[in-house]
C-alpha positions in Angstrom: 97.0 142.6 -0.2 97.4 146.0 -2.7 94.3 147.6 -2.4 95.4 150.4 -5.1 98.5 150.3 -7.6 100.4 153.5 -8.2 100.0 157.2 -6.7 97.4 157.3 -3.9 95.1 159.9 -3.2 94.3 160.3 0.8 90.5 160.7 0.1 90.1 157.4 -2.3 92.1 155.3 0.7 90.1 156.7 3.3 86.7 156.0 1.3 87.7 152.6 0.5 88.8 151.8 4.3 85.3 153.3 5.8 83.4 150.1 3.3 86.2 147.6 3.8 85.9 148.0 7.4 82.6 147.9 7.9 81.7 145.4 5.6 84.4 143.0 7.2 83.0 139.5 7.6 84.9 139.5 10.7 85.8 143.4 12.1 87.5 143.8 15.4 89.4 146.6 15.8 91.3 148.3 13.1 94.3 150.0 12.5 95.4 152.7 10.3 98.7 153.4 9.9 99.7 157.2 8.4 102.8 158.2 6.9 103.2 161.2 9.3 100.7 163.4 12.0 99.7 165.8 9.5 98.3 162.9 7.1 97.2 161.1 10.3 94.4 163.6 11.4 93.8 164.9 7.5 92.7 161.3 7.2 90.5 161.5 10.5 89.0 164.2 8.4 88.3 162.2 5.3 87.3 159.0 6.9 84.5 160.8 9.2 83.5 162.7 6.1 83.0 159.1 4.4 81.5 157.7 7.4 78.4 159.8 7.3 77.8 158.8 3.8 78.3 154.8 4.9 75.5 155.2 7.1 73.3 157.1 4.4 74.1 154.3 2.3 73.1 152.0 5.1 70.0 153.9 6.3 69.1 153.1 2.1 69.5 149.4 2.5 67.4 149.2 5.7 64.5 151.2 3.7 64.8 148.3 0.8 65.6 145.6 2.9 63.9 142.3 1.2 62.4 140.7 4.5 62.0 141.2 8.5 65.3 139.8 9.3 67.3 141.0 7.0 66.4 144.3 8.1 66.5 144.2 11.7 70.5 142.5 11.0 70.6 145.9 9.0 69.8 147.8 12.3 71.8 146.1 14.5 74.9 146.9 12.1 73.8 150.6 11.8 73.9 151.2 15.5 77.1 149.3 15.7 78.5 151.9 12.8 77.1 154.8 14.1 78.6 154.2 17.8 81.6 153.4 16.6 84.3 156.1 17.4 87.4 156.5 15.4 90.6 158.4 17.1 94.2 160.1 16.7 96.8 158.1 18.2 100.3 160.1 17.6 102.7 161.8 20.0 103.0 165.1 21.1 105.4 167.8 20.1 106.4 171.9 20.9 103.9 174.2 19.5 102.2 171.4 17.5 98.5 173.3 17.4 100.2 176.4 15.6 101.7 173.7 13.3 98.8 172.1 12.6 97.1 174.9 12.0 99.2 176.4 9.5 98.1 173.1 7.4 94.7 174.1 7.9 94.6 171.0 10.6 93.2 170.9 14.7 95.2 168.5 16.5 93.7 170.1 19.5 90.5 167.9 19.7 92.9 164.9 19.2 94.8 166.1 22.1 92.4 166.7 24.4 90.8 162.8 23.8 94.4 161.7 24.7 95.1 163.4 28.0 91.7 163.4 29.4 90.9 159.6 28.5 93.0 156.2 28.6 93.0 155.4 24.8 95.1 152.6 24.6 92.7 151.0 27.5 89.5 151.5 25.5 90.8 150.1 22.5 92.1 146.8 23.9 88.8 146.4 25.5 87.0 144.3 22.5 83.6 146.1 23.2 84.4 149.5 23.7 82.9 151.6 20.9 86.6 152.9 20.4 87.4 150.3 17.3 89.6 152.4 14.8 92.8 154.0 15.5 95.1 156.2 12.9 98.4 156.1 14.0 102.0 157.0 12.8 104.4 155.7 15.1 103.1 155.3 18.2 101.1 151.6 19.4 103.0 149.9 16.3 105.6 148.4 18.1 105.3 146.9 21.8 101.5 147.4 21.6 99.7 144.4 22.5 95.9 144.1 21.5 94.2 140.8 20.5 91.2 142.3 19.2 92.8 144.2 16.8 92.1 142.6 13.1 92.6 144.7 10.7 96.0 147.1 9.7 95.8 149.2 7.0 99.1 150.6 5.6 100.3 153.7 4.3 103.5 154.1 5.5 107.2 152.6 3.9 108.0 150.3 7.0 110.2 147.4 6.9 112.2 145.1 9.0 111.4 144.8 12.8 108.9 147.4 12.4 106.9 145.7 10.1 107.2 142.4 11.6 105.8 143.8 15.0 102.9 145.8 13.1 101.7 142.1 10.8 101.5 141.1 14.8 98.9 143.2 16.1 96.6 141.9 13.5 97.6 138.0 13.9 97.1 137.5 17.4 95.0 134.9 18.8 91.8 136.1 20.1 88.7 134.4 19.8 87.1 131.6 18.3 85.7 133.4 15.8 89.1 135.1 14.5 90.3 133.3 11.8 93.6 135.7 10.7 94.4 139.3 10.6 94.3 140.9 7.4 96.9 143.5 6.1 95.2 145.9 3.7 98.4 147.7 1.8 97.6 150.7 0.5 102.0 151.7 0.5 103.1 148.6 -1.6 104.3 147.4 2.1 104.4 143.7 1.1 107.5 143.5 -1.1 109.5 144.5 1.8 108.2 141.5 4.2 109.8 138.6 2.5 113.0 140.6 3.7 112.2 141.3 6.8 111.1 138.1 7.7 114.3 136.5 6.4 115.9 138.9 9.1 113.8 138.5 12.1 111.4 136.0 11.8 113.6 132.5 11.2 117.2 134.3 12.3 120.3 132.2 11.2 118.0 130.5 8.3 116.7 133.6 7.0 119.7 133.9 4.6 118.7 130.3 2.6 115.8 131.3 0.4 114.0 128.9 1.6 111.2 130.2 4.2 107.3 129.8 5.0 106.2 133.2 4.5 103.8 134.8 7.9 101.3 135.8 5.7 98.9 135.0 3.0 97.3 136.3 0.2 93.5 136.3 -0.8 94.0 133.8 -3.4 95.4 131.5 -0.6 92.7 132.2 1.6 90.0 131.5 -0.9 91.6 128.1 -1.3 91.3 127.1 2.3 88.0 128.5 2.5 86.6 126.6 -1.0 88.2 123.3 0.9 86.5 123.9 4.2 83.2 124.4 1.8 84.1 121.2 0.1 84.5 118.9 3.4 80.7 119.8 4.6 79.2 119.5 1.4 80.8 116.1 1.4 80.2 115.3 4.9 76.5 116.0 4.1 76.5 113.8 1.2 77.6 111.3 3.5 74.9 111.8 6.1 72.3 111.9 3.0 71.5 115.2 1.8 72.8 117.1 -1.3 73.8 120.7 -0.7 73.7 121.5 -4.3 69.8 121.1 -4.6 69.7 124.0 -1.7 71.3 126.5 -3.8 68.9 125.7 -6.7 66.0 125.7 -5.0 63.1 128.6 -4.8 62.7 130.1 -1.4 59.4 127.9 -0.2 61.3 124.3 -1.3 64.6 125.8 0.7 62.3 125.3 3.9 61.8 122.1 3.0 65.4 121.3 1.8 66.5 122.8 5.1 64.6 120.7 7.7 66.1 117.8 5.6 69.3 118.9 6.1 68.7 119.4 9.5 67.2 115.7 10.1 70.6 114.4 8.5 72.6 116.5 10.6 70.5 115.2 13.5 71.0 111.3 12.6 72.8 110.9 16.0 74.8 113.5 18.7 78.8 113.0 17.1 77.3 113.7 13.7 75.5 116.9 15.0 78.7 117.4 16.5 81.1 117.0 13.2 79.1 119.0 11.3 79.3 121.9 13.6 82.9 121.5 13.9 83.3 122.1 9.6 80.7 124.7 9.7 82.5 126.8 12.6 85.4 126.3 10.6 84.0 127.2 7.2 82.4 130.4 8.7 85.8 131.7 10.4 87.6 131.2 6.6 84.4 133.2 5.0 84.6 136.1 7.5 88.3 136.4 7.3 88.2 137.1 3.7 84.7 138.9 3.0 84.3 141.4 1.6 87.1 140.8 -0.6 86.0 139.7 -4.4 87.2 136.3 -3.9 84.7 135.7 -0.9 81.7 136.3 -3.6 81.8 132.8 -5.6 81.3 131.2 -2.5 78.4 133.0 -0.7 76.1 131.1 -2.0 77.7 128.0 -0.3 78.2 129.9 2.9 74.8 131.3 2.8 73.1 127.4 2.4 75.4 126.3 5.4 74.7 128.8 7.8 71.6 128.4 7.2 71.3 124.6 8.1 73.3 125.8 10.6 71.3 128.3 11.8 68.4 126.3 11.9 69.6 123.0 13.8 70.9 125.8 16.6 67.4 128.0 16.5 67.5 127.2 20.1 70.4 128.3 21.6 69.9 131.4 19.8 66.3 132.2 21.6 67.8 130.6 24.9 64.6 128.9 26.0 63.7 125.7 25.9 60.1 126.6 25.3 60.5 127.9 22.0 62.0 124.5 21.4 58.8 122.7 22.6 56.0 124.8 20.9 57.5 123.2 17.7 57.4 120.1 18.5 53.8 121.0 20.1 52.8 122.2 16.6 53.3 118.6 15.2 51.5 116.6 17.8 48.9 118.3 19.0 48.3 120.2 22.4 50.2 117.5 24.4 52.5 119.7 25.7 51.6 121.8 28.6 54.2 124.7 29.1 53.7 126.9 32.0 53.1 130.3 30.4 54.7 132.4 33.3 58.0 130.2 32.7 61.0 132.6 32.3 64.1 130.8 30.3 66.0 128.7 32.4 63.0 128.0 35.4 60.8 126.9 32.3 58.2 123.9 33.9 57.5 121.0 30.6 54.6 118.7 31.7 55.7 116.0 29.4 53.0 113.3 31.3 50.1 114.1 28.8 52.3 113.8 25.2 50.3 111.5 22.5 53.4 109.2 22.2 51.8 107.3 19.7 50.9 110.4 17.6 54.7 111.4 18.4 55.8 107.9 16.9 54.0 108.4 13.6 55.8 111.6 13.6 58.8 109.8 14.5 58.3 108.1 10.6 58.6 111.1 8.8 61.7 112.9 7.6 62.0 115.0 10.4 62.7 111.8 12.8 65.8 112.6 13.8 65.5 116.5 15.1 62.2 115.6 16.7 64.2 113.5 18.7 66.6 116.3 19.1 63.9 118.2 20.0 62.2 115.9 22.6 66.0 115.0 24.2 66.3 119.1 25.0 62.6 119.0 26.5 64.2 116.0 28.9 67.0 117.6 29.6 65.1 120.6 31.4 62.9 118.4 33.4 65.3 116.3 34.7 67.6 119.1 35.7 64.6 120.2 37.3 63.9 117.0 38.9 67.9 116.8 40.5 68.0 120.3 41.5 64.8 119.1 43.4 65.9 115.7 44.7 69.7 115.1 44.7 68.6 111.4 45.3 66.9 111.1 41.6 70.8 110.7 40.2 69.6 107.5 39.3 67.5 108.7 36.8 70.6 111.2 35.0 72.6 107.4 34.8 70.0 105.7 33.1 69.1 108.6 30.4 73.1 109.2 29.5 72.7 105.2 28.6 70.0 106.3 26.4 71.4 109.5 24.8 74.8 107.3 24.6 72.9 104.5 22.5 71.1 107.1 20.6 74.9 109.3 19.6 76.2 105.8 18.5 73.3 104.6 16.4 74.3 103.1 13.2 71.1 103.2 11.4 67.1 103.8 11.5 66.5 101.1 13.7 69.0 101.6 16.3 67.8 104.8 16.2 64.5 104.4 16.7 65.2 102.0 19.8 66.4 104.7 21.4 63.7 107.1 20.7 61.5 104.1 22.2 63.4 103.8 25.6 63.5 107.7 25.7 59.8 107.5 25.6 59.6 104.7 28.4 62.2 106.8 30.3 60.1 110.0 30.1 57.1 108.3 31.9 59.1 107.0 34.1 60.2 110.5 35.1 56.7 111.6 34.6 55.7 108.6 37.5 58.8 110.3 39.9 57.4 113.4 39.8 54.5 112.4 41.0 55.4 110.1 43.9 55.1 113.3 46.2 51.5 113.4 45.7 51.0 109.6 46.0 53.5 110.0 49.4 51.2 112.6 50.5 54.0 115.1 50.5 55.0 118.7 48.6 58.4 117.7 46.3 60.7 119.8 49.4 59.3 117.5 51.9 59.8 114.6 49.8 63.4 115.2 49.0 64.1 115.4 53.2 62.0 112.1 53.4 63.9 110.7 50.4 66.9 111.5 52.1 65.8 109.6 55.7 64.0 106.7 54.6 65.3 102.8 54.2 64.1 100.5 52.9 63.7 97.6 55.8 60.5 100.4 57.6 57.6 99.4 58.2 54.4 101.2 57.3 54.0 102.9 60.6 57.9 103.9 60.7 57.7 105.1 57.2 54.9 107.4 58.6 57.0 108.5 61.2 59.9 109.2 59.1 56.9 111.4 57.0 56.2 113.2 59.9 59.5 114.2 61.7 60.6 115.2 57.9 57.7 117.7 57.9 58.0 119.0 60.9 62.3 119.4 60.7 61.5 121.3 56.9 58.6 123.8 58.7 61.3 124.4 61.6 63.8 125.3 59.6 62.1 127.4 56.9 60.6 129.6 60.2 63.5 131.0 61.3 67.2 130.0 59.7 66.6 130.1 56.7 64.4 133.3 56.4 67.3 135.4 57.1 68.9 137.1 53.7 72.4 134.6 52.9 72.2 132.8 56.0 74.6 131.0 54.4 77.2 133.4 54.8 76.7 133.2 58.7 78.6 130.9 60.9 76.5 131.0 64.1 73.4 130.6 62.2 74.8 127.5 59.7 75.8 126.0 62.9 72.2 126.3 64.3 71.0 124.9 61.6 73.2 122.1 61.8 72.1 121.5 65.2 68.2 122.1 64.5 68.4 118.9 61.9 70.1 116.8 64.5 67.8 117.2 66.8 64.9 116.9 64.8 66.7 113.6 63.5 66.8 112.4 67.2 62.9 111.6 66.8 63.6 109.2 64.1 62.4 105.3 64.8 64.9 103.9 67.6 64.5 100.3 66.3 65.5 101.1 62.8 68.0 104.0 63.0 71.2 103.8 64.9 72.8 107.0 66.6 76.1 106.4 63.6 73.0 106.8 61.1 71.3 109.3 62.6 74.7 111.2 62.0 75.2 110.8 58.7 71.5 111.6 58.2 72.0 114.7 59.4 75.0 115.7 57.3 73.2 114.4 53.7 70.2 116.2 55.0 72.8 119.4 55.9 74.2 119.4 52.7 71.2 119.3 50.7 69.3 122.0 53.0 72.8 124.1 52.5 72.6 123.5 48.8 69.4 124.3 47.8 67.6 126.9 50.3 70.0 130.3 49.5 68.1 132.6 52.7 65.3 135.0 52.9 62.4 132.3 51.6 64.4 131.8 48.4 65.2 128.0 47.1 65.2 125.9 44.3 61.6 124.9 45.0 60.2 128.6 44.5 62.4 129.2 42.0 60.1 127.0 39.6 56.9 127.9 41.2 54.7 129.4 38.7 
């Protein structure tokens, strides 16, 4: 890409690099490349001296930002500018501060950065604050750095050279790295076609006929406008046009937006799909913004992300309860959410919800992501519930059935059978949890009783069972397992060991044989190992409010 045509002026390239890299949809690291070390620190010079006014211009924007959001993303890019630290990569020479300063230049502050520190090691690491080098020569050939993005050039190269420096921008990296992008600010590009004929296909470079390594904007706006295309007509598919969102005023794009969102939502693989072509849409828009041939399609980007945005609201607050005081706000106060929940030990009491309520709901637009919704609300329960009981697997088989039926329903109806059994599967979760109260038990005890019981007992042996799995638990959790990662210990895992087997001893004689009394002791091992971590600490406290 030619930036500027003709003679160059150091200050109008560094002016334009400060806003190009900044306002790159995608930034990374960059990389300037300077015809010599004199011109490599004058345009350290130039580019600070343009950085300060960036963040003036930014600090502007924040004060007229139109909403709450869009300033705080204004912030968040402000502190990412202003940290950002930009260094002098170039060799050393004999009596090169003299030289320097004879062109009115310090190369000594440069120096000193690049003895004292490990440059290169900063700048390969993606979130080091070190994220724009100006070099001449040196890290532009056998310089390996993923993260690096962007390569602006001022400098005639060619051949090998040039191949190796279009590298450092194109490597893989990350999912969110699309391309690199070559900013030529020298007229560089005329001489790739040659060099890759060269070195990049060998004997075949000599026919004329290659596929060129790189890409220009124009080509890039293509993919980009296709990517657009498939989701717009992936949504039409799924029922929703995205042209009525980017007509609409700002209070019917809420509106437009949950629809959206409930077409998206029609089962799991669609939800799935159209996250695929919106990941992929966003990676083409940040690899060519801010270029002017991202602008025609902002508007498109902008009403994707958005859907986006909104059908993921809850990975980006990472906690379920978020995700459950919406869904609270549509059927009453049904939901109880323990307030002192933090993130992932968040406790849903699902056992009071106004189904029926929740089924009129259900026949509204927003059918589909309040079933979205109410899945993620299971989810956390019943992980709660195994990490409790490793016996309630039972209960994980039957709701995959469910959430299988649900991903593969065809239409409404099929879909709204599998909202019905996801109801009858929640109470019967709600009835497991329970049990431990109707057993008489706390939910650690019950898991140990869980874990000894059969079914062929009698009442008086089940009560037995009860009591040696109360007393074996109240054993254990008085010495073992108070000590700090007991785990860790062989002498004390082994005394645990032996503390459950002989506990396991006093187990009913008619009904247990010594081979079960074994294996008893190793399920009930295994789960004592597994979930009590040392010093008081298991998964049972972990959710205790």
């Amino acid at each position: 890409m030619s930036k500027i045509n003709g003679p160059l002026h150091l200050r109008a390239i560094a002016k334009d690099l400060v806003w190009h890299f900044n306002e790159r949809g995608y930034q990374g690291k960059g990389m300037l490349v300077a015809l010599d070390k004199p011109t490599a620190v004058r345009m350290y010079n130039y580019i600070t001296e343009y950085w300060q006014e960036y963040l003036a211009e930014l600090r502007t924007r924040i004060e007229t930002a139109s909403d709450e959001q869009e300033e705080l993303q204004l912030k968040q890019k402000y502190e990412k500018v202003a940290e950002t630290e930009v260094c002098v990569v170039v060799s050393a020479e004999q009596n090169e501060v003299d030289k320097f300063k004879k062109l009115g230049l310090d190369i000594a502050i440069h120096r000193k950065k690049f003895v004292e520190r490990d440059l290169e090691k900063e700048f390969k690491d993606a979130d080091n604050p070190f994220r724009l080098a100006i070099v001449c020569a040196m890290w532009i050939t056998g310089f390996d750095a993923p993260c690096v993005s962007t390569v602006y050039l001022d400098k005639p190269i060619k051949g090998h050279t040039l191949m190796q420096t279009i590298a450092r921008a194109n490597r893989v990296y990350d999912d969110e790295k699309e391309n690199g992008l070559i900013v030529d600010y020298g007229n560089v590009y005329k001489q790739l076609e040659e060099a890759y004929s060269v070195y990049g296909e060998g004997d075949k470079g000599n026919t004329g006929d290659i596929d060129s390594p790189t890409q220009t904007m124009d080509e890039l706006a293509d993919e980009l406008a296709e990517a657009i295309t498939e989701v717009s007509a992936y949504l039409t598919e799924l029922g929703f046009n995205l042209e009525n969102l980017l007509e609409a005023s700002a209070l019917e794009r809420l509106g437009l937006i949950t629809d959206a969102i409930n077409s998206v939502c029609t089962n799991g693989n669609s939800r799935a799909k159209f996250e695929v072509m919106a990941r992929n849409t966003f990676k083409k828009y940040k690899a060519l913004f801010p270029e002017d041939q991202a602008k025609q399609f902002t508007s498109r980007y902008n009403a994707i992300e958005a859907i986006y945005n909104g059908l993921n609201q809850k990975v980006k607050e990472a906690d379920i309860t978020e995700v459950m005081k919406r869904l609270q706000e549509l059927v009453g106060d049904s939901i109880t959410i323990n307030p002192n929940a933090k993130h992932d030990d968040v406790y849903i009491d699902l056992s009071s919800l106004d189904f029926d309520k929740l089924k009129r709901v259900f026949e509204k637009r927003t059918a589909n992501k309040i079933m979205y919704d109410l899945q993620q609300a299971v989810d956390a329960q019943l992980k709660r519930m195994l990490d409790k009981n490793p016996l309630r697997l039972e209960f994980y088989d039957k709701y995959q059935k469910i959430i299988e039926e649900y991903n593969n329903g065809k239409d409404a109806d099929a879909i709204r059978k599998a909202f019905e059994d996801l109801v009858k599967f929640i109470n019967e979760m709600n009835e497991e949890e329970h049990r431990s109260a109707k057993e008489g038990l706390d939910e650690e005890t019950l898991a140990i009783y869980d874990l000894l019981r059969k079914d062929s007992l009698t009442k008086d042996e089940e009560a037995k069972v009860k009591e040696v799995a109360i007393e074996m638990l109240a054993k254990l959790k008085a010495k073992p397992l108070k000590v700090e990662r007991y785990r860790e210990s062989t002498q004390i895992t082994a005394q645990v060991r032996t503390m459950i087997h002989d506990n396991l001893v006093w187990l009913p004689q008619e009904s247990y044989l010594d081979e079960e009394v074994d294996t008893k002791a190793i399920d009930v091992y295994q789960h004592i190992y597994s979930n009590y971590y040392g010093g008081g600490a298991s998964t049972y406290n972990t959710y205790a409010a």
